[in-house]
C-alpha positions in Angstrom: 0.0 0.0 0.0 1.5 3.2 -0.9 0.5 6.4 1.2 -2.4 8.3 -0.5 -3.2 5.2 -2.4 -6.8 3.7 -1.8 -7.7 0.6 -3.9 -11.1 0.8 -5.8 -13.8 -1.4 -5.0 -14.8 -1.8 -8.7 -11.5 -2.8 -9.4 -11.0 -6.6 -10.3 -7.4 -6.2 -8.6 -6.7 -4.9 -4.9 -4.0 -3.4 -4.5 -3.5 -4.4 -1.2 -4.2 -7.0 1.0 -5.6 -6.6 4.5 -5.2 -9.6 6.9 -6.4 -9.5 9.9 -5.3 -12.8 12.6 -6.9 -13.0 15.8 -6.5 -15.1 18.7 -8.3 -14.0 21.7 -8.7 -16.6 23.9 -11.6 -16.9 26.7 -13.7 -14.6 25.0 -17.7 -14.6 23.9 -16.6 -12.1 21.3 -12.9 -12.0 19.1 -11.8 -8.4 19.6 -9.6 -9.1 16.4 -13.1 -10.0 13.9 -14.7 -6.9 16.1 -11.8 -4.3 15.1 -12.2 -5.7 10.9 -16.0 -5.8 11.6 -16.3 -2.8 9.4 -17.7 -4.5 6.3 -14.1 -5.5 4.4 -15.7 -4.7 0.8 -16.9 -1.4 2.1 -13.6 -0.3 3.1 -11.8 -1.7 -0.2 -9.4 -3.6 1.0 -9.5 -7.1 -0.2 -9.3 -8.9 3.6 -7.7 -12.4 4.5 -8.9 -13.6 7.8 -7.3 -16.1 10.2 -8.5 -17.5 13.5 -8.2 -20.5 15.3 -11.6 -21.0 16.1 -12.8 -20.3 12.5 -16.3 -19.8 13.5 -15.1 -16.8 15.2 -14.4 -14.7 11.7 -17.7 -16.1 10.6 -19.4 -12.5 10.0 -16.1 -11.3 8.2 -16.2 -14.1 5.7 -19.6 -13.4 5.0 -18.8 -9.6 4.5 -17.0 -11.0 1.9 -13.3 -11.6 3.7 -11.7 -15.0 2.5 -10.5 -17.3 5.6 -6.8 -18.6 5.3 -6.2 -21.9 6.7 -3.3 -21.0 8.7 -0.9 -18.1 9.8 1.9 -19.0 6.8 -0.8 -19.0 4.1 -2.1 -15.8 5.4 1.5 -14.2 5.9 2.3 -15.1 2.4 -0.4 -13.7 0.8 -1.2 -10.0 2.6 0.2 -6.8 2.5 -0.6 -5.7 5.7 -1.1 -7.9 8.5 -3.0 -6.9 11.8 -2.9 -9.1 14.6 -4.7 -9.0 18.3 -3.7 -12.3 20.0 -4.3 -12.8 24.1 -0.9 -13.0 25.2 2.8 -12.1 25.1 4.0 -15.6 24.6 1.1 -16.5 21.9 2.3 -12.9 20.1 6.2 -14.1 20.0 4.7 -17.6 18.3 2.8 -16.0 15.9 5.5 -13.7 14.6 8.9 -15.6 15.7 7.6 -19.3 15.7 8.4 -21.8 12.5 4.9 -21.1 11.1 5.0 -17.6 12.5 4.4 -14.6 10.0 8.1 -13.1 9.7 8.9 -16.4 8.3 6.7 -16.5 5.2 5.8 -12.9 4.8 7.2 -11.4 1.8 9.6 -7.9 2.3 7.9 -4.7 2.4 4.8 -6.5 4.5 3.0 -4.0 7.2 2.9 -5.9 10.3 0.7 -4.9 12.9 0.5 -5.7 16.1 -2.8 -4.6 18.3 -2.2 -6.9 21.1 -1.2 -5.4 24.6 1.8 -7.1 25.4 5.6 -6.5 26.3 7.5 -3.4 25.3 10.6 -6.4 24.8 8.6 -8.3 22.7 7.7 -5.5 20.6 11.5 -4.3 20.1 12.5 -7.8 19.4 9.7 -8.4 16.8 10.5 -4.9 15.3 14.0 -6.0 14.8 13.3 -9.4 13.2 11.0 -8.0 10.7 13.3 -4.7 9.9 16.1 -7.7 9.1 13.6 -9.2 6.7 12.9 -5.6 5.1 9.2 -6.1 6.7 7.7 -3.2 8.3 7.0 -3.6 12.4 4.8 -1.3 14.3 3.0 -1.6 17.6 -0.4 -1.0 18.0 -2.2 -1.5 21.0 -5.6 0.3 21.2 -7.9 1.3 23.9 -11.6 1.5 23.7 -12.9 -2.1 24.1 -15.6 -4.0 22.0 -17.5 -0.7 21.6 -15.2 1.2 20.4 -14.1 -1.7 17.9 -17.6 -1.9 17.0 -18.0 1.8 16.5 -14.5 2.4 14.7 -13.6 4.7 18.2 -10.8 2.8 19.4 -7.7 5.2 20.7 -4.5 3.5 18.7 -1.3 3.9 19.9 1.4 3.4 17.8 4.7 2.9 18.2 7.5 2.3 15.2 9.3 4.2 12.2 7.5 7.4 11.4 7.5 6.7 8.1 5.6 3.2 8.6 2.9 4.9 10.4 2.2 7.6 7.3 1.8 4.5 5.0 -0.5 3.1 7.4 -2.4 6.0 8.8 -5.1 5.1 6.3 -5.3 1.8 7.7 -5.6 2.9 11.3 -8.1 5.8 10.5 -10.8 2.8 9.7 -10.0 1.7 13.0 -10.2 4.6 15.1 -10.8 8.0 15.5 -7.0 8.8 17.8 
């Protein structure tokens, strides 16, 4: 996605991919599908989905978001990649791990991650991905399921400057700060 650039809905071809991975344990709700619950087609961005409990993204797939079968499939395949997972440990497996996203994302992927977890975590994952030429940013948000539902959520975002320009547009369906 280049800054200023929004794909066209009634374009055969995206020009970018939006992926969204969530996985919010212990929930009645997946904070991940309720941030990308903002009708994918509307927005133009054609979206991959991945959760482990599939049934989860159910409403995004019927929006018209396609479910990848697995974290490598959908790393391959987006542009930008936003997670919101429940904890440090599952965040460094889903970015770090053999099946993890740095591995099988392609250079000059936006990763994003929403997840509250360790400033550590985020500096390490930040310098795996700038070593792969993939662009890191941390993204935790504040504004619960409302907020997510309402596209209110306060963002904050920590990374390259630069990184955050490309993505503002991104973040702007999102949230409002």
């Amino acid at each position: 996605l280049s800054p200023g650039v929004k794909p066209h809905e009634e374009s055969e071809y995206y020009a970018s991919r939006v992926s969204a991975l969530s996985m919010t344990p212990n929930a009645d709700y997946d904070a991940g599908t309720l941030i990308l619950d903002v009708r994918p087609s509307a927005v133009g961005y054609k979206t991959l989905v991945y959760n482990r409990t599939p049934e989860r993204a159910k409403s995004l797939v019927e929006q018209g978001a396609i479910m990848a079968e697995t974290v490598a499939q959908l790393a391959a395949e987006a542009n930008i990649i936003i997670t919101m997972v429940g904890y440090p440990r599952d965040v460094e497996e889903v970015y770090l791990g053999e099946a993890g996203i740095l591995i099988h994302a392609k250079p000059g992927t936006y990763v994003i991650d929403m997840t509250t977890s360790s400033p550590l975590l985020a500096k390490k994952i930040y310098t795996a991905a700038k070593e792969k030429k993939i662009h890191a940013l941390d993204a935790p948000v504040s504004g619960g399921d409302i907020g997510a539902r309402n596209a209110k959520l306060a963002i904050m975002v920590g990374g390259e400057a630069t990184d955050f320009e490309a993505m503002k547009p991104v973040f702007e369906i999102m949230g409002e700060n």
